[in-house]
C-alpha positions as CSV (number, residue, x, y, z in Angstrom):
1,X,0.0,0.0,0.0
2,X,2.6,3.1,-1.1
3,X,1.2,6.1,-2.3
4,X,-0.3,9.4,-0.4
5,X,0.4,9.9,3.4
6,X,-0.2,13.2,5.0
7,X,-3.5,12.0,6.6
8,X,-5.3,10.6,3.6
9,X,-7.6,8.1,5.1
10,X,-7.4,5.7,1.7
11,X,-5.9,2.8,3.5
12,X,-8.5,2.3,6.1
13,X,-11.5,2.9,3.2
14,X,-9.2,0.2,1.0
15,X,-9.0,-2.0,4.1
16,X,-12.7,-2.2,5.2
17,X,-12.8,-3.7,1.2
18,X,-10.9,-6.2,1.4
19,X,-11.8,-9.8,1.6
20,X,-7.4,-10.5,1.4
21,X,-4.0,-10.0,3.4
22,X,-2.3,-7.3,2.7
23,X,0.9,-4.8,3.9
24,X,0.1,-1.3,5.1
25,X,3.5,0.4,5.8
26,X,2.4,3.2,7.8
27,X,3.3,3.3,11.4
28,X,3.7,5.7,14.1
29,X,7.6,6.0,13.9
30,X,9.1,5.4,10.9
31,X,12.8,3.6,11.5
32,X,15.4,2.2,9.3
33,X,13.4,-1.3,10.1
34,X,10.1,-0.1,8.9
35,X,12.3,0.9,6.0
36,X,13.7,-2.8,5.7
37,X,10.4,-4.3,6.5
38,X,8.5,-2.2,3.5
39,X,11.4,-3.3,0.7
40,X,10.8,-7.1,1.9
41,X,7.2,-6.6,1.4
42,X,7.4,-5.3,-1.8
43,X,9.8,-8.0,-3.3
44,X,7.3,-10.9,-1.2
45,X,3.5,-9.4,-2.0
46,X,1.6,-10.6,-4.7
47,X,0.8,-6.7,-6.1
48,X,2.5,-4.0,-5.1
49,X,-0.6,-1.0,-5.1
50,X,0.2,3.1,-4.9
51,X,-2.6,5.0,-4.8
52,X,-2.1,8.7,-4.9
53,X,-4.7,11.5,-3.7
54,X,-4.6,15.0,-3.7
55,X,-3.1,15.2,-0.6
56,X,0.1,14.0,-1.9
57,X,3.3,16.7,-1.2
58,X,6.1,14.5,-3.2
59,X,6.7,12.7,-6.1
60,X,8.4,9.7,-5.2
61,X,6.0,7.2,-5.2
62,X,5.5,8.6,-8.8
63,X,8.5,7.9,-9.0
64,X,8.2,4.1,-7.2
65,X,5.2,2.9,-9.7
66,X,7.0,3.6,-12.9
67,X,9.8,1.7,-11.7
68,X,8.2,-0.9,-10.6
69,X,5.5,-1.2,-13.5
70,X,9.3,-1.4,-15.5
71,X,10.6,-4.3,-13.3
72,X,7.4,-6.0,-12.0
73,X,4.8,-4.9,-14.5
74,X,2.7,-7.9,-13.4
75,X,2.5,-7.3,-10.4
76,X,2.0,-3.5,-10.6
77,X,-1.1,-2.0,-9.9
78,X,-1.8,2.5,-9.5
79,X,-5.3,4.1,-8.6
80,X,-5.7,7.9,-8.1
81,X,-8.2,9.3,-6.7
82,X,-9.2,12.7,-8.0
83,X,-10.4,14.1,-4.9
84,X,-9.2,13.4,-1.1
85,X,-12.1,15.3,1.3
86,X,-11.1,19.1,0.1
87,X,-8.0,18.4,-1.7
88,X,-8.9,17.6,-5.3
89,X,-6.4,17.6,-8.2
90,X,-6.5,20.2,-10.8
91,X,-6.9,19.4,-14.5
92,X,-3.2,19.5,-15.4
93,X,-2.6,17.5,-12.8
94,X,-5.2,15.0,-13.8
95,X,-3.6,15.1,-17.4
96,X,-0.6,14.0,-15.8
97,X,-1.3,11.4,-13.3
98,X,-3.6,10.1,-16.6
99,X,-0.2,9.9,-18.5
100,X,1.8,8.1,-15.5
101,X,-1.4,5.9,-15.7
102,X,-1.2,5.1,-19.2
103,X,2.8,4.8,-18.9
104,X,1.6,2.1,-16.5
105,X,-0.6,-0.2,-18.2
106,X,2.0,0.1,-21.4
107,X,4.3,-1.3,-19.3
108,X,2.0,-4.1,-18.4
109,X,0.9,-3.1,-14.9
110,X,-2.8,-1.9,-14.3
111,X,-4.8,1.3,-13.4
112,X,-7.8,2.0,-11.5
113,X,-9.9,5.2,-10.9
114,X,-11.4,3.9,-7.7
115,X,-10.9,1.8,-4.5
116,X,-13.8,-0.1,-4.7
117,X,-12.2,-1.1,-8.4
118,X,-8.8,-2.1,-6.9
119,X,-10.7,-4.2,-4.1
120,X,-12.6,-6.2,-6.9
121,X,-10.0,-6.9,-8.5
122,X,-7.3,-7.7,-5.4
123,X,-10.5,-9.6,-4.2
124,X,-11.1,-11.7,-7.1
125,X,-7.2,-12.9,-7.1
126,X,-8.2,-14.6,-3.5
127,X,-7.2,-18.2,-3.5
């Protein structure tokens, strides 16, 4: 679950969603173990999902899907949702988060507008 912090509540809406296991890395205090713990997560999960909101202040996890939809495409998956309570993207950024989607699925990873998406489709890979 990478993708928007600063007290976007997508996790816990993803979470009540989903019928599967899953990693959220976010944790009170973040130490070079949490660090360790998220990179073995990512190499063991079955996807590896960023969603990003409008509440999003970097860019790395842009960053972080693209790479991983060039390494793992498979087992890539990116959602963004266009608004976050107030927060809500503007129309150039829409264009571009549109583009990093479409970079995405080229690649052979997959792209979502929604959570409710992603769950279906995380859900529907239960064993």
């Amino acid at each position: 679950m990478g993708g928007t912090c600063n007290d976007s509540t997508w996790r816990e809406e993803l979470i009540r969603l989903l019928e599967i296991d899953y990693f959220n890395p976010i944790v009170k205090n973040w130490t070079p173990e949490c660090q360790a713990e998220e990179l073995r997560q990512r190499e063991l999960c079955d996807y590896c999902l960023y969603v990003i909101t409008p509440r999003m202040t970097g860019v790395y996890s842009i960053a972080e899907v693209v790479d991983d939809s060039n390494k793992k495409p498979e087992r890539t998956l990116f959602c963004f949702l266009q608004r976050d309570g107030e927060f809500s993207f503007d129309l150039g950024q829409i264009k571009s988060l549109l583009a990093v989607g479409a970079m995405v699925k080229k690649n052979g990873g997959l792209q979502f507008m929604s959570l409710k998406e992603v769950a279906d489709f995380l859900n529907s890979k239960q064993l």
